[in-house]
C-alpha positions as CSV (number, residue, x, y, z in Angstrom):
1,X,-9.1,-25.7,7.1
2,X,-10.4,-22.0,7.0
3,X,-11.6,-21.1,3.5
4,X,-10.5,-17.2,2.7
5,X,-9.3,-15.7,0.2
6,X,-6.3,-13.1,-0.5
7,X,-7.0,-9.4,-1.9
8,X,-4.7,-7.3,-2.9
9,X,-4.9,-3.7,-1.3
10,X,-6.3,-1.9,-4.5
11,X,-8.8,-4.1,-5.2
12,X,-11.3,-4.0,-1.9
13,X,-13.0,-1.6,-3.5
14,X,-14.5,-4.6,-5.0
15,X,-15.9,-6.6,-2.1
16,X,-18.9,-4.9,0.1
17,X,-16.9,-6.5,2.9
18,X,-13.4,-7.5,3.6
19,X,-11.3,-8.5,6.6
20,X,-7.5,-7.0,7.5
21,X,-5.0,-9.1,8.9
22,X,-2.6,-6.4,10.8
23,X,0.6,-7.5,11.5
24,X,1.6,-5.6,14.9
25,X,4.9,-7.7,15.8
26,X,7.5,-5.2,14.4
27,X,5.3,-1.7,15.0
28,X,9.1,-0.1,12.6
29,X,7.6,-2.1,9.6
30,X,3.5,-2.4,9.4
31,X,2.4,-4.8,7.3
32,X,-1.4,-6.0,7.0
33,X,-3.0,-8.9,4.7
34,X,-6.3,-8.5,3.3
35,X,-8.6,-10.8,2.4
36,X,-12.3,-12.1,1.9
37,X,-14.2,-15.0,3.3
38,X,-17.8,-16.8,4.4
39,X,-16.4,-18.2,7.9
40,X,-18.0,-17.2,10.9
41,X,-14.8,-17.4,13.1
42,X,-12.6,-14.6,11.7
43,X,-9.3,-15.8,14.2
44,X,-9.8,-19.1,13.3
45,X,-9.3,-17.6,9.4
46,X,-6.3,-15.4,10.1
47,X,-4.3,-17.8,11.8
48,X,-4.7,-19.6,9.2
49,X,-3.8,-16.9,6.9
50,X,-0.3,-16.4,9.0
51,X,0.3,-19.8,9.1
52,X,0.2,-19.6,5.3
53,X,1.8,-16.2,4.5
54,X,3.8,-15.3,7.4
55,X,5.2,-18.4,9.5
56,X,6.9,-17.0,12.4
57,X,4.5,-14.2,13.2
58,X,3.0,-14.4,16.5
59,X,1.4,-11.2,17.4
60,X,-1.5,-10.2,14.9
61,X,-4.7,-8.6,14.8
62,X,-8.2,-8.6,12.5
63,X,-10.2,-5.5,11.5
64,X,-13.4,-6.3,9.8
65,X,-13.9,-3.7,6.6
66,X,-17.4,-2.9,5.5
67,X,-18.1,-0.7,2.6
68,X,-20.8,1.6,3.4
69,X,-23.8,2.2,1.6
């Protein structure tokens, strides 16, 4: 089981890097999860996450955040 762990929006200003989970199945309603972790396989993670948070959703994409210096 991936370890991760959910961020809300407002706070990634926290974290020197975060990951986005963008939900591109309904491109009407955009919708993205965001989230922290130490695994190396990022899609691994994010399935996981939808599998978690949004069972049904089957089209999905991650976009690594990194704060710069």
């Amino acid at each position: 089981m991936a370890k991760y762990k959910l961020v809300e929006k407002h706070a990634v200003e926290h974290h020197n890097e975060y990951y986005e989970v963008k939900i591109t199945q309904d491109s009407d309603h955009p919708e993205s999860l965001f989230f922290t972790t130490n695994e190396e396989n990022l899609e691994e993670v994010a399935a996981s996450i939808i599998a978690d948070h949004k069972p049904g959703v089957k089209h999905w994409t991650v976009i690594p955040h990194r704060k710069d210096s």
